[in-house]
Wavefront OBJ file of the C-alpha trace (Angstrom):
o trace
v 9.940 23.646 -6.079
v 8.106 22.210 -3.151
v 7.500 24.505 -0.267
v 7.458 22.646 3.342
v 6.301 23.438 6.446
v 8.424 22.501 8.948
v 6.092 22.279 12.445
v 7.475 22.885 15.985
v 5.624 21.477 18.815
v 5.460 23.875 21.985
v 4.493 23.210 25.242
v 0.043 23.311 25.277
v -0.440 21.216 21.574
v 0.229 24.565 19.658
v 2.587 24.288 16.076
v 4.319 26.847 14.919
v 5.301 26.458 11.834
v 8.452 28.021 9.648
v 8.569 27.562 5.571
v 11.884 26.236 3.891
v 12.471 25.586 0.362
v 13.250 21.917 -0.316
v 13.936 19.733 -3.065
v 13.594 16.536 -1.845
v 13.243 12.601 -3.388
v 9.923 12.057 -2.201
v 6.307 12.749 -1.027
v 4.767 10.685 1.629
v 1.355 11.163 3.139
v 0.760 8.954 6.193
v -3.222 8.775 7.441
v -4.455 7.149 10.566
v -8.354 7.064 10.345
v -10.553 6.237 13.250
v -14.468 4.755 13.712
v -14.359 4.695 10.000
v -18.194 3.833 8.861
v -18.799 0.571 9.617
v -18.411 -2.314 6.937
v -15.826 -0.219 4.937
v -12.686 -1.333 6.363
v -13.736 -5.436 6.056
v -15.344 -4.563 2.174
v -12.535 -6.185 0.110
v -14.225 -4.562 -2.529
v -14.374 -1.021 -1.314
v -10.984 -1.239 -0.266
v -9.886 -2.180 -3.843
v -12.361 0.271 -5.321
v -10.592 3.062 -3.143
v -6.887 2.126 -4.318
v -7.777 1.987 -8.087
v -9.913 4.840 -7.808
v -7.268 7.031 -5.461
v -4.282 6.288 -8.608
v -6.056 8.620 -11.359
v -7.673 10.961 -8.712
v -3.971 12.443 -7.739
v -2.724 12.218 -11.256
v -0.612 8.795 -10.639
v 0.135 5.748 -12.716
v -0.494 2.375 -11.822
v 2.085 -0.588 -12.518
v -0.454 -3.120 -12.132
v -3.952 -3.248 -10.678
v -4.352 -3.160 -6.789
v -3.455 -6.590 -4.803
v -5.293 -6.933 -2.047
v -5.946 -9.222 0.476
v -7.536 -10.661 3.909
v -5.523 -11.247 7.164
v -7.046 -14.221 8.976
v -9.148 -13.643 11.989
v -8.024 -17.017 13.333
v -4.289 -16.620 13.422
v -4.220 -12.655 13.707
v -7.438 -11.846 16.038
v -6.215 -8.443 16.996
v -4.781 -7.469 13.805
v -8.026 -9.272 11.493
v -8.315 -7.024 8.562
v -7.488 -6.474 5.117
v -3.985 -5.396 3.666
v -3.655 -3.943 -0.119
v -0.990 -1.930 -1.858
v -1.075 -0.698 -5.809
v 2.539 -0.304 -7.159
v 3.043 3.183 -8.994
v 5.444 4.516 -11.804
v 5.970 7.077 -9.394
v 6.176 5.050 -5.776
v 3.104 3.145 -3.938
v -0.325 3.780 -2.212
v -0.340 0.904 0.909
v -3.517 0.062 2.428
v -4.484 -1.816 6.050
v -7.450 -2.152 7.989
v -8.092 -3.565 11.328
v -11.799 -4.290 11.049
v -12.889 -4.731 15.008
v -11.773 -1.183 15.671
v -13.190 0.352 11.925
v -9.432 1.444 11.787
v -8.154 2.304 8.151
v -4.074 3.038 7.862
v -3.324 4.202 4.513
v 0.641 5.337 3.038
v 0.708 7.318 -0.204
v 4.404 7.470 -1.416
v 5.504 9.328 -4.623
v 8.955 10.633 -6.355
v 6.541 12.549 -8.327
v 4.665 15.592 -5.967
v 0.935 15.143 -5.203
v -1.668 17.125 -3.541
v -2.241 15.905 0.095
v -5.682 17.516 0.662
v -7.256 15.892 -2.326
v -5.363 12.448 -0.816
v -7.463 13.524 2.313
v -10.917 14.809 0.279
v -10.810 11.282 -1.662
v -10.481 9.515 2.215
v -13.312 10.480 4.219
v -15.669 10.241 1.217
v -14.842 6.594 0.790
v -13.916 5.727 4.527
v -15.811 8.541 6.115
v -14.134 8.708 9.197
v -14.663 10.479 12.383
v -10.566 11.289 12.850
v -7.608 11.178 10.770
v -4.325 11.653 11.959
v -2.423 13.199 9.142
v 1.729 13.261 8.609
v 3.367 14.686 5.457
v 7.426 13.637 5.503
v 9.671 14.764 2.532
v 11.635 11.740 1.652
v 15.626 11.888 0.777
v 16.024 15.642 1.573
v 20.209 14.947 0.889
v 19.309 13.309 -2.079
v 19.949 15.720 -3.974
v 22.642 17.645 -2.280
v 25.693 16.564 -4.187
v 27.754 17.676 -1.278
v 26.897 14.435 0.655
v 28.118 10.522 -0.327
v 25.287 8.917 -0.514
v 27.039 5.794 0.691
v 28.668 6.971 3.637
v 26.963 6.583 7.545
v 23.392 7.460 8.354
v 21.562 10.321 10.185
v 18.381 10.501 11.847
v 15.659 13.378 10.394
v 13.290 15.596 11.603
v 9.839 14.880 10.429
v 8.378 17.661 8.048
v 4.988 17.694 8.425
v 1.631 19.497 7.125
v -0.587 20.834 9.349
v -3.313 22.078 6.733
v -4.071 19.534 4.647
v -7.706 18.957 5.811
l 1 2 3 4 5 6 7 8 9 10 11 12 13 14 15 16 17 18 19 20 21 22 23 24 25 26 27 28 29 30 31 32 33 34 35 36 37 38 39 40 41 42 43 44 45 46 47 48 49 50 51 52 53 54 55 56 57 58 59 60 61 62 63 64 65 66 67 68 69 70 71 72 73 74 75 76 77 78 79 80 81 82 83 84 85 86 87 88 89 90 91 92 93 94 95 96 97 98 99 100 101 102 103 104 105 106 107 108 109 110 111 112 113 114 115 116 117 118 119 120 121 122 123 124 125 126 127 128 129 130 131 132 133 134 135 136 137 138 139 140 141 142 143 144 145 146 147 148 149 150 151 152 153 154 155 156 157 158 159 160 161 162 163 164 165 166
């Protein structure tokens, strides 16, 4: 059973944080990395390298190899980059990259769990970033609650989160 951290923020940037047991759908790890080294996030190699690599390094399997491809600097100035994604058995890891700002957005998304600090570890050696903004959310928290219809209205959710998964 997956333990989560459910974070708080108080007044002054503090988190306090309060465990819950939770069996839940999903896993998703969202990352936000800034001033990564320069050249990576254009390197439609590296990129690739990074999602085919990242599949065995959390224990996944791939579908098919990575896709990956280049937005065009013409059409898109401000959002010129590269965009990749490698389907899973167990969900998806999503790349995109705005190369201008060295800006690397990556999505890891699993059914099955995963480790979010090796997700992280894996990151800054290949991107080698000088900030990430991490978010952890637990996907379909109801979904297994047999109390609920699944097909009836919709709610919004409070965002679990990880705050130690440096």
């Amino acid at each position: 059973m997956f333990i989560a951290a459910i974070v708080l923020l108080i007044p002054g940037g503090y988190a306090a944080t309060q465990k819950q047991d939770a069996r839940v759908f999903g896993y998703e790890l969202l990352l936000d990395c800034y001033n990564c080294k320069s050249g990576t996030s254009d390197d439609l190699e590296h990129c690739y390298s990074y999602l085919d690599k990242m599949v065995p390094f959390i224990g996944m399997h791939e579908q098919e190899p990575p896709s990956i491809f280049r937005t065009p600097r013409r059409e898109f100035p401000d959002k010129a980059g590269l965009s990749g994604w490698v389907p899973l058995a167990d969900s998806s890891i999503v790349i995109h990259t705005i190369t201008k700002h060295n800006f690397v957005s990556i999505d890891v998304y699993s059914c099955k769990e995963f480790d979010p600090k090796k997700v992280v570890q894996f990151t800054k050696k290949y991107f080698a970033p000088k900030r990430i903004e991490k978010q952890f959310v637990l996907r379909g928290r109801h979904y297994f609650d047999t109390r609920i219809s699944r097909s009836s209205g919709s709610s919004w959710h409070v965002s679990y989160t990880s705050p130690d998964i440096d």
